[in-house]
C-alpha positions in Angstrom: 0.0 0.0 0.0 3.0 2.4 0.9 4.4 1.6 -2.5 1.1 2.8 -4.3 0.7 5.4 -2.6 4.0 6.5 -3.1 3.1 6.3 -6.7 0.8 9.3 -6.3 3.5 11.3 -4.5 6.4 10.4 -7.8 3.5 11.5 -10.5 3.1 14.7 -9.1 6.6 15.3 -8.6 7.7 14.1 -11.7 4.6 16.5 -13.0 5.8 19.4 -10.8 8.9 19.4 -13.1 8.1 18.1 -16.5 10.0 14.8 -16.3 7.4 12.1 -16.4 9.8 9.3 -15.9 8.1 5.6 -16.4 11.1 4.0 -15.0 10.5 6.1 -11.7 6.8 5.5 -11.5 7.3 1.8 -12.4 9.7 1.1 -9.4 7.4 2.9 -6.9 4.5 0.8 -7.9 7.2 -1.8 -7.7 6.7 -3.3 -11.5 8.9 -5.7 -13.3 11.8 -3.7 -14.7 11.1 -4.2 -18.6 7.7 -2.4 -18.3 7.6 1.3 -19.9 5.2 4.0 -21.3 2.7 2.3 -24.0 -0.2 4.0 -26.3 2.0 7.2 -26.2 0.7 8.2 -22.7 3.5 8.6 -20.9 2.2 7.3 -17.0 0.3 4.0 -18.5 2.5 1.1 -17.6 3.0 -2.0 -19.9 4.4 -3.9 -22.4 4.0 -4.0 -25.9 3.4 -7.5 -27.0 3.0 -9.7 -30.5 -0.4 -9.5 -32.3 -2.8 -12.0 -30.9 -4.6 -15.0 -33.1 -5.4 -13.2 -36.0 -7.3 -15.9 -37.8 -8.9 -17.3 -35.0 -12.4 -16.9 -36.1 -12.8 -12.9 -36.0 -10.3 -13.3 -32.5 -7.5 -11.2 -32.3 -5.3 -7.9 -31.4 -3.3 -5.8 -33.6 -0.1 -4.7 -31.9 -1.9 -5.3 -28.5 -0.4 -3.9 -25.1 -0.2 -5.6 -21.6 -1.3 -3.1 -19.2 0.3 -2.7 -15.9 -1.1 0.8 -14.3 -2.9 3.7 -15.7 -1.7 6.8 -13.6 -0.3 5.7 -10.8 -3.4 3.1 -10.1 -1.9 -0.5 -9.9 -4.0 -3.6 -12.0 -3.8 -6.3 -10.0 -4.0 -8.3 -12.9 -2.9 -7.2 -16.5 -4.8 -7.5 -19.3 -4.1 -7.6 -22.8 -6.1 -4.9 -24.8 -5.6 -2.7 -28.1 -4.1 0.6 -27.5 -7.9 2.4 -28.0 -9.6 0.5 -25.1 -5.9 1.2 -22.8 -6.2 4.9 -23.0 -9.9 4.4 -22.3 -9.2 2.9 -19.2 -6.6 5.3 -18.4 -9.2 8.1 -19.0 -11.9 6.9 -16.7 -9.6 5.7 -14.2 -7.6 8.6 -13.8 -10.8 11.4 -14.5 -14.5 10.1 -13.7 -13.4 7.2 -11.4 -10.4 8.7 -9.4 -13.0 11.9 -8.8 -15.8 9.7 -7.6 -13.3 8.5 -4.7 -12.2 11.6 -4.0 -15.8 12.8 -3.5 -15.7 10.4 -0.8 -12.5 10.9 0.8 -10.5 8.3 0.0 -8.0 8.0 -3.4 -8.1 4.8 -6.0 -4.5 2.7 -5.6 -5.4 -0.6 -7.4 -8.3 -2.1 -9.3 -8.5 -5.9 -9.7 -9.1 -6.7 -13.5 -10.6 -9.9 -14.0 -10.4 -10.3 -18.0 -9.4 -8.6 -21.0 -8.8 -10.3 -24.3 -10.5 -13.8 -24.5 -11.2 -15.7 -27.5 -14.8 -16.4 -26.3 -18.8 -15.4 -26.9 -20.8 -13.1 -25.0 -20.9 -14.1 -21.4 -19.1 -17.7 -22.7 -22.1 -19.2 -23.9 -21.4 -21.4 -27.1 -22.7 -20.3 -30.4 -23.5 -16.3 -28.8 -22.1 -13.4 -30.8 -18.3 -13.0 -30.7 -17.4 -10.7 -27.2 -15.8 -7.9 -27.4 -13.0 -9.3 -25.2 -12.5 -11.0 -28.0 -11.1 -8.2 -29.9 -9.3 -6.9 -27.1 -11.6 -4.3 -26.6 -13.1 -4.6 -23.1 -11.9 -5.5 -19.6 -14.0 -6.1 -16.5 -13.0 -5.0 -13.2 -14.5 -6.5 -10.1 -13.3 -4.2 -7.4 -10.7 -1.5 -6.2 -8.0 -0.6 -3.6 -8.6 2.4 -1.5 -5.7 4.9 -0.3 -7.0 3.7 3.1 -6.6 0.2 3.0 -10.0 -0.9 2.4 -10.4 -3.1 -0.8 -13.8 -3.1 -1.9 -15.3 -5.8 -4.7 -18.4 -5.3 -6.8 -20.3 -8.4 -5.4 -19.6 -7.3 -1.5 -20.5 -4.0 -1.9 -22.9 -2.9 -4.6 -25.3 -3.1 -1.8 -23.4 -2.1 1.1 -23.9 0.9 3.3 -20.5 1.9 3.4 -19.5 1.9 -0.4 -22.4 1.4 -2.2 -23.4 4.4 -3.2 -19.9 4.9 -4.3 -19.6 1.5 -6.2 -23.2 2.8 -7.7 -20.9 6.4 -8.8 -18.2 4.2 -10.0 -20.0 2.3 -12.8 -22.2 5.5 -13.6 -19.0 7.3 -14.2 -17.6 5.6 -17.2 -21.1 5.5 -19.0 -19.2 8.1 -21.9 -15.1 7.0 -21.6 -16.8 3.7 -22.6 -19.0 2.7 -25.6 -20.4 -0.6 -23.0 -20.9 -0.2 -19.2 -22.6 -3.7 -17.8 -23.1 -4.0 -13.8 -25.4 -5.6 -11.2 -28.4 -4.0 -13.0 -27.9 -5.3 -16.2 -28.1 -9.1 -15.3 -26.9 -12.3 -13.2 -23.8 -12.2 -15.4 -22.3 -9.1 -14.4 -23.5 -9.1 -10.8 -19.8 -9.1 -9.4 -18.0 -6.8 -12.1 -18.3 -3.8 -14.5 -17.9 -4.8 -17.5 -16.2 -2.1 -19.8 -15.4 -1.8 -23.6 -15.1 0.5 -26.6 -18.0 -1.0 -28.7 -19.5 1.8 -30.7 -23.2 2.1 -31.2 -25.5 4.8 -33.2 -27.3 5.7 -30.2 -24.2 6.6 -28.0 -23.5 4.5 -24.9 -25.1 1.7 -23.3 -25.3 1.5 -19.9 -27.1 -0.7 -17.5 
């Protein structure tokens, strides 16, 4: 937790004097030492990695990235995405999401991804329409790390008294960074993450 908050404390620094070094900010949030600025934003921490199964029955990234942290906020896991639904992520996470917790008092250190890219269908049913984790275009993210310790998950605490109305904030928040916001609300599949991805749609954004 001291590491990741620590992280805050280098970004504004390195801010403060117009050096935004990734190789600082990678060693407070204690990161493997090959990790480096990716999508041309220089405090999202990752890994550029080979294309992904092109071929593979619509599957597949072009020059995907392996995400690591989006300004200064720790993924406990990293998932593989294309560079357009990175700085999405990045957006909401560092704007709508990190202003939500300040709102109510506490700061955003780590958010635990459960997927990114999977060669699958919509909620992994056989034969359903190709998901868009299978284009590397969404990620779900079933809880967060607060700046005060307290780690909060989607299923424990939609409801709760303590952080549910900010959970509730959290998903409303990146209706707009995101094309697809799916919660609790939406259905039994989603009832322990937010689902989140760059689909486009005439209407504008869906969000449930």
């Amino acid at each position: 937790m001291h590491r990741v908050l620590a992280a805050f404390a280098v970004l504004l620094s390195l801010s403060a004097c117009g050096d935004r070094s990734a190789e600082i900010l990678a060693r407070a949030l204690n990161l493997p030492a090959d990790v480096s600025s990716i999508c041309d934003m220089p405090d999202m921490l990752g890994l550029e990695i080979d294309d992904i199964g092109k071929g593979s029955g619509g599957c597949g990234i072009s020059d995907p990235v392996k995400v690591y942290a989006v300004g200064g906020i720790k993924l406990a896991a990293q998932p593989r995405l294309n560079c357009r639904t990175a700085l999405a992520l990045h957006s909401w996470a560092t704007n709508e999401a990190q202003e939500v917790a300040k709102d109510n008092g506490v700061v955003i250190t780590e958010m635990r991804v459960v997927a990114g890219y999977a060669c699958r269908g919509r909620n992994n049913r056989r034969g359903a329409r190709l998901s868009e984790h299978a284009k590397g275009n969404a990620v779900d993210i079933a809880g967060f790390t607060f700046s005060n310790g307290d780690r909060v998950t989607v299923l424990g605490n939609w409801n709760g008294r303590k952080y549910g109305r900010m959970m509730k904030a959290l998903h409303a928040s990146a209706c707009g960074p995101f094309g697809t916001v799916l919660g609790p609300k939406s259905d039994a599949f989603h009832r322990d993450h937010f689902h989140l991805d760059t689909a486009d749609y005439r209407s504008g954004a869906y969000c449930r």
